[in-house]
Backbone as JSON, one array per atom type, in Angstrom:
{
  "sequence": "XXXXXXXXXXXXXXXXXXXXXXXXXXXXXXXXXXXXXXXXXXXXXXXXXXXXXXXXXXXXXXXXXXXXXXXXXXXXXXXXXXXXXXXXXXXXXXXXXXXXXXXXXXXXXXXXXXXXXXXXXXXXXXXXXXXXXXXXXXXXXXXXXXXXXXXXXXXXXXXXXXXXXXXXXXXXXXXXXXXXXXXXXXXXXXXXXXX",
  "N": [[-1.42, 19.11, 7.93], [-0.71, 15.78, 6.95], [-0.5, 15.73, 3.74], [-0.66, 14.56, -0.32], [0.27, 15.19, -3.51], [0.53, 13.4, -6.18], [0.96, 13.22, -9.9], [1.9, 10.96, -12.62], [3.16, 10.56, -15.65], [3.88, 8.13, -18.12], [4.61, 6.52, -21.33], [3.34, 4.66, -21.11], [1.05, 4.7, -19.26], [-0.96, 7.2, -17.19], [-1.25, 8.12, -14.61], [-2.54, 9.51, -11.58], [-2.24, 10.44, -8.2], [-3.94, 10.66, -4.92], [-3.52, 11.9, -1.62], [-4.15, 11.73, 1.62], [-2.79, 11.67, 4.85], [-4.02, 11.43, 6.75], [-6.82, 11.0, 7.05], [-10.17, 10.3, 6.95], [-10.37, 7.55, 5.73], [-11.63, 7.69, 3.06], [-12.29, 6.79, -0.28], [-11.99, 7.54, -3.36], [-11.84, 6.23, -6.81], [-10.68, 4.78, -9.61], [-9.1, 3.22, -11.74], [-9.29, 1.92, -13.44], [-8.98, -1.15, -13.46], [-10.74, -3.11, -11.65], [-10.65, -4.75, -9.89], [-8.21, -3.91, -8.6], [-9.12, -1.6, -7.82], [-10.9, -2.23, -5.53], [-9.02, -3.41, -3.57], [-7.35, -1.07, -3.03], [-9.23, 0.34, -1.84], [-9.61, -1.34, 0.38], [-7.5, 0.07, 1.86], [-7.61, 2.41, 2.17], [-9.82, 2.64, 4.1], [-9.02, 0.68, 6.19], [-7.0, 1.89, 6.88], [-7.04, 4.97, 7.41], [-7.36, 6.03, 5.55], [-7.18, 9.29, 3.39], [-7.95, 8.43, 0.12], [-7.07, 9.11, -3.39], [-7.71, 8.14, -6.69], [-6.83, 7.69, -10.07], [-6.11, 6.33, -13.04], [-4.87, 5.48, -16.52], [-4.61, 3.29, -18.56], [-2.1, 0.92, -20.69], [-4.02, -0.8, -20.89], [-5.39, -2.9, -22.9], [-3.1, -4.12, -23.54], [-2.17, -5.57, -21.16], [-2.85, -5.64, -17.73], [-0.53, -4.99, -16.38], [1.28, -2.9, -16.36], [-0.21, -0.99, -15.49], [-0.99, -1.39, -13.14], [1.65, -1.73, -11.74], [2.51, 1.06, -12.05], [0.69, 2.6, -10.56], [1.11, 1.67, -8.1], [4.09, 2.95, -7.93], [3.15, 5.39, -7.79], [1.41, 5.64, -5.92], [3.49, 4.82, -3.54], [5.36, 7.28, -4.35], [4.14, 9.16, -3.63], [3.21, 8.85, -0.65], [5.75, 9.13, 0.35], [6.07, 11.45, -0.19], [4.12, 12.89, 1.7], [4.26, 12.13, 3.92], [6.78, 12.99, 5.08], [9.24, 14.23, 7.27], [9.2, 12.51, 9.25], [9.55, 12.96, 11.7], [8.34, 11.98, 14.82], [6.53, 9.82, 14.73], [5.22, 6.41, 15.1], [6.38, 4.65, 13.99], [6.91, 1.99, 13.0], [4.56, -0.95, 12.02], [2.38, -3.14, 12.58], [0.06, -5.61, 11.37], [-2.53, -8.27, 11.94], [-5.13, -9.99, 9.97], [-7.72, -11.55, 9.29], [-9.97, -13.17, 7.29], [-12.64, -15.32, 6.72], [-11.6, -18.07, 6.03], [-9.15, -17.3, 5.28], [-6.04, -15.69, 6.57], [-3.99, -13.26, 6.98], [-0.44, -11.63, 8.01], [0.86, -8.76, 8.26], [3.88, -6.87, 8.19], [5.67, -3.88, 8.8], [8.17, -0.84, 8.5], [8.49, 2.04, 8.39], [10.86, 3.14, 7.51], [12.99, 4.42, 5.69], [13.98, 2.96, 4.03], [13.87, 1.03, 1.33], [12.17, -2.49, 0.8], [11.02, -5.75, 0.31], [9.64, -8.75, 1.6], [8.01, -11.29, 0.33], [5.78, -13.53, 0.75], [3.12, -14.91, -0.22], [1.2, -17.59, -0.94], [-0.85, -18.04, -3.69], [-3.32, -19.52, -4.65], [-5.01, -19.74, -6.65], [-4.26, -18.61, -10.2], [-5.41, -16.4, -10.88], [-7.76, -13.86, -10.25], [-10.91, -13.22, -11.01], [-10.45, -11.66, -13.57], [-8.09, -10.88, -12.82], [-4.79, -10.55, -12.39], [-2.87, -12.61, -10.43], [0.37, -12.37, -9.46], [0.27, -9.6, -9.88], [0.0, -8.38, -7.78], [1.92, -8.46, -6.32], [3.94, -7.07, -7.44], [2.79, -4.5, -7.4], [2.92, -4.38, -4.68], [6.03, -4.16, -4.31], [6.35, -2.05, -5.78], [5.19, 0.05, -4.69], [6.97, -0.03, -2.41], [9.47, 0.27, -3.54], [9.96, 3.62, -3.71], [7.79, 4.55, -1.85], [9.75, 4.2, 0.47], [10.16, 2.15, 2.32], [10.1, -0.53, 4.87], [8.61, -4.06, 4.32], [7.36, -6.85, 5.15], [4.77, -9.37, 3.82], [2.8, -11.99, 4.53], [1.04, -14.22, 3.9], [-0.58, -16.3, 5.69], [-2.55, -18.37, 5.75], [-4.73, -19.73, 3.85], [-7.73, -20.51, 1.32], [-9.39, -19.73, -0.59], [-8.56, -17.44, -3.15], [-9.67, -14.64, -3.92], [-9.67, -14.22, -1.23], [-6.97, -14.1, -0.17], [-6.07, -12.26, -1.16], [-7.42, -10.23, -0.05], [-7.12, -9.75, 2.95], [-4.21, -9.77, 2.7], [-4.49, -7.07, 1.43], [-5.85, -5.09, 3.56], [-4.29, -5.99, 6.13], [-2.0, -4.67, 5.2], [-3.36, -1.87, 5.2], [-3.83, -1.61, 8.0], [-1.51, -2.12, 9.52], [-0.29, 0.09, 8.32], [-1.27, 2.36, 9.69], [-0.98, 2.28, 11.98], [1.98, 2.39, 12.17], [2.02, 5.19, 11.01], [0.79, 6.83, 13.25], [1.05, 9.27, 15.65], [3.13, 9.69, 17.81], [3.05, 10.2, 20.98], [4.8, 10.28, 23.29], [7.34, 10.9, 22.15], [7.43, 12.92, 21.16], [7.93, 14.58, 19.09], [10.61, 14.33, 18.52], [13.11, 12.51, 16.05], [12.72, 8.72, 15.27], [14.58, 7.3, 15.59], [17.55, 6.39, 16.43], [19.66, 7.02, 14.65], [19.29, 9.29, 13.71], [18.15, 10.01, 11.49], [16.12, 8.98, 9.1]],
  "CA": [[-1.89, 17.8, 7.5], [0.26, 15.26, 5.86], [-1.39, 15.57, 2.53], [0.34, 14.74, -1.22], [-0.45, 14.44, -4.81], [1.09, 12.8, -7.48], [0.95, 12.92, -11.16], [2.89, 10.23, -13.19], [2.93, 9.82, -16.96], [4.52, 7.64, -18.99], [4.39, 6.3, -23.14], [2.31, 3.73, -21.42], [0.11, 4.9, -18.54], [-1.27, 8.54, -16.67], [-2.04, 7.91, -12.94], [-2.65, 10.78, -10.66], [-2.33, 9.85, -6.52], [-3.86, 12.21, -3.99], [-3.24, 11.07, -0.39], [-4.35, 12.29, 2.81], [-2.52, 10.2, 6.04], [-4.69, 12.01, 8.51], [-7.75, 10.96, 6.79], [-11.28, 8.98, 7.5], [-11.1, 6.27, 4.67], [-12.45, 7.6, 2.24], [-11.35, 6.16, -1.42], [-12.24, 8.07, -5.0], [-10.88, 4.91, -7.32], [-10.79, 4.49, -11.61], [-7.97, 3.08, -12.03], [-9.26, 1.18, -14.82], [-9.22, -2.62, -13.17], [-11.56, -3.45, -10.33], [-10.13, -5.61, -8.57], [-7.29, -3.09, -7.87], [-10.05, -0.79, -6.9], [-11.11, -3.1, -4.27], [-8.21, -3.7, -2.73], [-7.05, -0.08, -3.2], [-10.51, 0.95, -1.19], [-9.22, -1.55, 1.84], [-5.84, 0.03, 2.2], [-7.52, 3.28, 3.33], [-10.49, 1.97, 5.27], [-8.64, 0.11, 7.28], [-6.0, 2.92, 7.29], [-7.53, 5.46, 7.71], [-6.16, 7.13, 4.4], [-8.05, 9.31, 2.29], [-7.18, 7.63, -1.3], [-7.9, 9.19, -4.38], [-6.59, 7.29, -7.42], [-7.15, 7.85, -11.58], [-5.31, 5.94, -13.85], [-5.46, 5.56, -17.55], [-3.17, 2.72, -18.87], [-2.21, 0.14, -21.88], [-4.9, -2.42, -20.69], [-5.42, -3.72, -24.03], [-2.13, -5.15, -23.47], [-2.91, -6.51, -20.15], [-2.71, -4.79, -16.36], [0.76, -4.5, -15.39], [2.08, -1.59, -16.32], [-0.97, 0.39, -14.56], [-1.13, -1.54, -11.26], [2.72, -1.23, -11.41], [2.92, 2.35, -11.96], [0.22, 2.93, -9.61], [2.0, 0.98, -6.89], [4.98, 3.46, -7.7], [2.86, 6.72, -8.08], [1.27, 5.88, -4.47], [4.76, 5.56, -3.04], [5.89, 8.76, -4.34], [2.39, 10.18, -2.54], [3.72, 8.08, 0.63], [6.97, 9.63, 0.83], [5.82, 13.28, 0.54], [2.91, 13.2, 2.76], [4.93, 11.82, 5.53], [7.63, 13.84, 5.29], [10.82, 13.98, 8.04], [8.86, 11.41, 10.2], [9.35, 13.01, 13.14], [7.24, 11.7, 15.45], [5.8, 9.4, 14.0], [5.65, 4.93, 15.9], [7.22, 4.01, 12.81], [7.03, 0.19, 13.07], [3.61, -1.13, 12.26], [2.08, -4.68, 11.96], [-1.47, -6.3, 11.67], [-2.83, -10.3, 11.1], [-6.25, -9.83, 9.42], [-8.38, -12.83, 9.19], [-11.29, -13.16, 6.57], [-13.17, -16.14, 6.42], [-10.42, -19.26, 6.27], [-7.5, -16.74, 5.35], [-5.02, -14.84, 7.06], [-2.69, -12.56, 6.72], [0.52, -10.71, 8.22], [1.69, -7.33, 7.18], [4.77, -5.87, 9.28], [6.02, -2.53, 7.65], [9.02, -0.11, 8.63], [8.83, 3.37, 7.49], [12.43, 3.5, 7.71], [14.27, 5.52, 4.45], [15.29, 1.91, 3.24], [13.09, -0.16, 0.75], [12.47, -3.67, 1.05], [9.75, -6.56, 0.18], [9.5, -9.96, 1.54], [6.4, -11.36, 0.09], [4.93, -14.73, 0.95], [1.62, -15.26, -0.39], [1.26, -18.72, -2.01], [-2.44, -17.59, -4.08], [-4.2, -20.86, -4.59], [-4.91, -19.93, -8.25], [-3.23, -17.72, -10.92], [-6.66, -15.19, -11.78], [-9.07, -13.49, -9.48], [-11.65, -12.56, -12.03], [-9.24, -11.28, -14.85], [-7.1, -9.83, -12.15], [-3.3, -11.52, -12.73], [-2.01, -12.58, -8.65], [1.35, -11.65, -9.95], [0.38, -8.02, -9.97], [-0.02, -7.73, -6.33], [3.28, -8.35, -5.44], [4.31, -5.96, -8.59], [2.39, -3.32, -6.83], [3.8, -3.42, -3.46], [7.39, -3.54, -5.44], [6.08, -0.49, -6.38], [5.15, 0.85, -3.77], [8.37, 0.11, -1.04], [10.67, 1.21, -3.91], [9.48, 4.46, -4.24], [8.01, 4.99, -0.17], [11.14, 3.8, 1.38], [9.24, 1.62, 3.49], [10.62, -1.98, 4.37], [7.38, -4.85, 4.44], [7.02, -8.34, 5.53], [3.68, -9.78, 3.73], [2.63, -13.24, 4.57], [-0.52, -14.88, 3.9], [-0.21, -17.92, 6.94], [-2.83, -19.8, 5.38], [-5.64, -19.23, 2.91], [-7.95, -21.27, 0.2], [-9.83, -18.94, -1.63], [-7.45, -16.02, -3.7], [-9.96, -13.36, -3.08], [-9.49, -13.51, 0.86], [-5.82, -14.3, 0.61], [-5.71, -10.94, -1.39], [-7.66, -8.93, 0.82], [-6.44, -9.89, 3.93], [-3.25, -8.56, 2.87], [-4.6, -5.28, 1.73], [-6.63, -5.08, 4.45], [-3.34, -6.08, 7.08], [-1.34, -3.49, 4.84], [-3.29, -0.62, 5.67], [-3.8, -1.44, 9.5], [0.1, -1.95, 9.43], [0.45, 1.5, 8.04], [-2.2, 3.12, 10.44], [-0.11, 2.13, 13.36], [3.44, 2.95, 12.11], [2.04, 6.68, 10.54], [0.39, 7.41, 14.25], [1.91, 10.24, 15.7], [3.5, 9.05, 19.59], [3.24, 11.68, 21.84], [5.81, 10.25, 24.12], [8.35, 10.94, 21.21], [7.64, 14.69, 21.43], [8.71, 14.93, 18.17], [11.86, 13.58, 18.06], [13.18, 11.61, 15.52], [12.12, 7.33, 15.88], [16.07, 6.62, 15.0], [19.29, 6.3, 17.3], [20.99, 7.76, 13.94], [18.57, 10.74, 13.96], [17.18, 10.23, 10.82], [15.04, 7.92, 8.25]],
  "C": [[-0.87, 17.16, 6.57], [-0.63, 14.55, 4.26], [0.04, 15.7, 0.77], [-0.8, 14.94, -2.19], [0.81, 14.44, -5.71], [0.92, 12.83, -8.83], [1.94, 11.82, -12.37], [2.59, 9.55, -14.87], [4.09, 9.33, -17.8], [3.97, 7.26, -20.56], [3.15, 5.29, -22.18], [0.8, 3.17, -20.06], [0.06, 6.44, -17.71], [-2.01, 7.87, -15.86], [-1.87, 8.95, -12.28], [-2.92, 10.24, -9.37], [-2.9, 11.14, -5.89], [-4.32, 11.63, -2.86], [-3.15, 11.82, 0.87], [-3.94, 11.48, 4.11], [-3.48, 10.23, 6.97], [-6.3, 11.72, 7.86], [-9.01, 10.41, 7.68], [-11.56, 7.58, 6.63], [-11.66, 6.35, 3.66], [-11.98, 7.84, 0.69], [-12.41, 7.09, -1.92], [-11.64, 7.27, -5.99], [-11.16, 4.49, -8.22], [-9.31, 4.06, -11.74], [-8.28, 1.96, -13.85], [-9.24, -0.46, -14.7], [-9.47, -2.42, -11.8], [-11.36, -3.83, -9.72], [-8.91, -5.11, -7.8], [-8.21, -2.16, -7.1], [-10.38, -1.03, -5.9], [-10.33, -3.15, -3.15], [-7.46, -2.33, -2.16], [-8.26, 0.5, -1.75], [-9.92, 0.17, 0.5], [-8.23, -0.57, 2.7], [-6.42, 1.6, 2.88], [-8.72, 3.51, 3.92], [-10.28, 1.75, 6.38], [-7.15, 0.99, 7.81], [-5.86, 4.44, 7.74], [-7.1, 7.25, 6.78], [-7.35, 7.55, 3.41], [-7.4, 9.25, 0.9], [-7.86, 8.79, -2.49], [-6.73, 8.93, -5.98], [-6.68, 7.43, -9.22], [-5.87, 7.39, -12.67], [-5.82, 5.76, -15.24], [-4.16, 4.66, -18.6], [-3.17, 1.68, -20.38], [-2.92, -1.2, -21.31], [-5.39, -3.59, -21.42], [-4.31, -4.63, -24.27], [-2.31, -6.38, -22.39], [-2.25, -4.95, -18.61], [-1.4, -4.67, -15.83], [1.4, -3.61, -15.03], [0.96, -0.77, -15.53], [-1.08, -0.17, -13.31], [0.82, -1.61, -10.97], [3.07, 0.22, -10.76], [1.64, 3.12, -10.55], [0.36, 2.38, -8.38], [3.16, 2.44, -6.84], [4.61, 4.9, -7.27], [2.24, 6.84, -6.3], [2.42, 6.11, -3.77], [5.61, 6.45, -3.0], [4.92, 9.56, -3.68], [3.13, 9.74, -1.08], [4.5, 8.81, 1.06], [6.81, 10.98, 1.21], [5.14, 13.94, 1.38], [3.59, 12.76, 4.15], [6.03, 12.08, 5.86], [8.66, 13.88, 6.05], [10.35, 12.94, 8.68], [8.94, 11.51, 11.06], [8.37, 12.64, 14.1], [6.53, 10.76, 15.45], [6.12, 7.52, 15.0], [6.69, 4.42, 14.9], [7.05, 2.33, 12.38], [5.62, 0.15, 13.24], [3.13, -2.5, 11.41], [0.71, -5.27, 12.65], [-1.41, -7.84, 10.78], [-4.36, -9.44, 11.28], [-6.73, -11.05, 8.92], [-9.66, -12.62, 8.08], [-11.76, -14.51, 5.94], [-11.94, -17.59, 7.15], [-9.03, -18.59, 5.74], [-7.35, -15.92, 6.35], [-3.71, -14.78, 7.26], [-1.88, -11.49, 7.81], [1.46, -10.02, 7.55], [3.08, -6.6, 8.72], [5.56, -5.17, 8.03], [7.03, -1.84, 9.1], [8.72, 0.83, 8.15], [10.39, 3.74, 7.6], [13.13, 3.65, 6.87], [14.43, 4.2, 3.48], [13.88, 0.69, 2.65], [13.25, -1.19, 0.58], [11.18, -4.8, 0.87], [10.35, -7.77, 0.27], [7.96, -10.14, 1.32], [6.26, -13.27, 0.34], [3.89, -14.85, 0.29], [1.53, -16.42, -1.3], [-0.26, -18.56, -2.57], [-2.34, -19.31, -4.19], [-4.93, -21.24, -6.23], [-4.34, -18.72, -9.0], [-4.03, -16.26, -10.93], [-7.41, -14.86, -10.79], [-9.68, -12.77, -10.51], [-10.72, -12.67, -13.76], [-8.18, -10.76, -13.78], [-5.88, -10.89, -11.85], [-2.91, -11.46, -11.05], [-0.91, -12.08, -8.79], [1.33, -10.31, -9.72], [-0.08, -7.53, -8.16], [1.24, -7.93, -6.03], [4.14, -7.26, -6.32], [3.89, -4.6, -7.78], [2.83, -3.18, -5.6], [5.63, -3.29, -4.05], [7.34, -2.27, -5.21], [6.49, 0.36, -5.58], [6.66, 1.26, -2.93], [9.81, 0.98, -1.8], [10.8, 2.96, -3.88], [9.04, 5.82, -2.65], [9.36, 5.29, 0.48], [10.62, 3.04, 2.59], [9.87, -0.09, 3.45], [9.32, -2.85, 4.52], [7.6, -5.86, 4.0], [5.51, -8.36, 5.13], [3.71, -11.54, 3.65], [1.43, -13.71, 4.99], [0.09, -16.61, 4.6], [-1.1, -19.31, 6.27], [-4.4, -19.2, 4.47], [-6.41, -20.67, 1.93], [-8.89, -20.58, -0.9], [-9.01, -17.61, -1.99], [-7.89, -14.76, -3.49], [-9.52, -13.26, -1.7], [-8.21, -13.66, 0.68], [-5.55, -12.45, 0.09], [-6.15, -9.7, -0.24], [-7.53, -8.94, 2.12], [-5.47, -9.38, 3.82], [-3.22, -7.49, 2.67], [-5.05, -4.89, 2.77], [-5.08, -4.53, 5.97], [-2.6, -4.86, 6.53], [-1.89, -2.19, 5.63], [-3.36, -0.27, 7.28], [-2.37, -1.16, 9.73], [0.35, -0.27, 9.42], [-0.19, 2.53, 9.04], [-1.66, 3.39, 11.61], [1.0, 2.48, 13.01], [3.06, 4.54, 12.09], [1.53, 7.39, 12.41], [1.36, 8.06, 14.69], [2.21, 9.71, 17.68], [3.98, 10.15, 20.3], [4.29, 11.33, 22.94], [7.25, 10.64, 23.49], [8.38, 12.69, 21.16], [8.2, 15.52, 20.19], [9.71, 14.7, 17.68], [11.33, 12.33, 16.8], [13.13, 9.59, 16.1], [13.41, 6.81, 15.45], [16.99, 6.91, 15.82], [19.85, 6.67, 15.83], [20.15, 9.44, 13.96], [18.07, 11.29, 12.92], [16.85, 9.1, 10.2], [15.14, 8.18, 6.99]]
}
């Protein structure tokens, strides 16, 4: 099973990742802001990832540093759970519609980190939750995975759906690249012969 865990502490947050690829969806999720929880809970729903997430950060300052570091602490879970990649489609991309938004996620698992982000939010705050810190968190994430990802919210008017459309598209994205392609036999998914 491609299973990780993570531990990551710093002066100014302790997050622990534990990440199952081969899962059924099923999130465990304190990270300490809700609205990451939320979106955190899509990514392996619709991915079919079992999540389990505990953070403990300087929130009294405000949320960045813990939906940062827990962007980075998943992508160090990412990388080890999926291991040489043999086998694996590699290339995976979903449009996820909810309500009057939608979004496209196309992802690479390919060695080489990379974020184009689109999403024009529509206001600055969902709840208390800063828009800013979603694109901080996939940052996170791609540096850390090695994963390249195209996110682009096409068209949206409320900030909740533009957000969860792209978590949502994220984890379908990743559901389809991590699948294992039996016509590949194992081989590496690279004309150089590795990732």
């Amino acid at each position: 099973m491609r299973t990780s865990q993570v531990n990551r502490n710093t002066l100014e947050t302790q997050v622990g990742v534990k990440l199952n690829l081969d899962g059924t969806g099923a999130a465990k999720l304190d990270s300490g802001v809700p609205f990451l929880d939320h979106m955190l809970d899509q990514i392996a729903r619709h991915g079919l990832i079992d999540l389990e997430v505990t953070a403990k950060g300087d929130l009294h300052i405000d949320a960045h540093h813990t939906v940062e570091d827990i962007g980075i602490s998943l992508g160090q879970a990412f990388a080890q759970a999926v291991g040489d990649k043999k086998g694996i489609c590699r290339y995976g991309h979903a449009y996820v519609p909810l309500d009057e938004a939608l979004s496209r996620v196309v992802l690479d698992i390919s060695g080489r980190p990379g974020l184009v982000f689109e999403v024009p939010f529509t206001r600055a705050r969902i709840g208390e939750f800063d828009v800013d810190l979603v694109r901080e968190f996939f940052q996170g994430f791609v540096n850390h995975a090695g994963v390249s990802l195209h996110i682009d919210n096409l068209r949206g008017i409320n900030a909740h759906h533009q957000a969860e459309t792209v978590f949502k598209a994220f984890g379908r994205a990743l559901r389809m690249a991590l699948e294992i392609d039996g016509r590949l036999g194992g081989a590496m998914p690279s004309t150089k012969g590795t990732l």
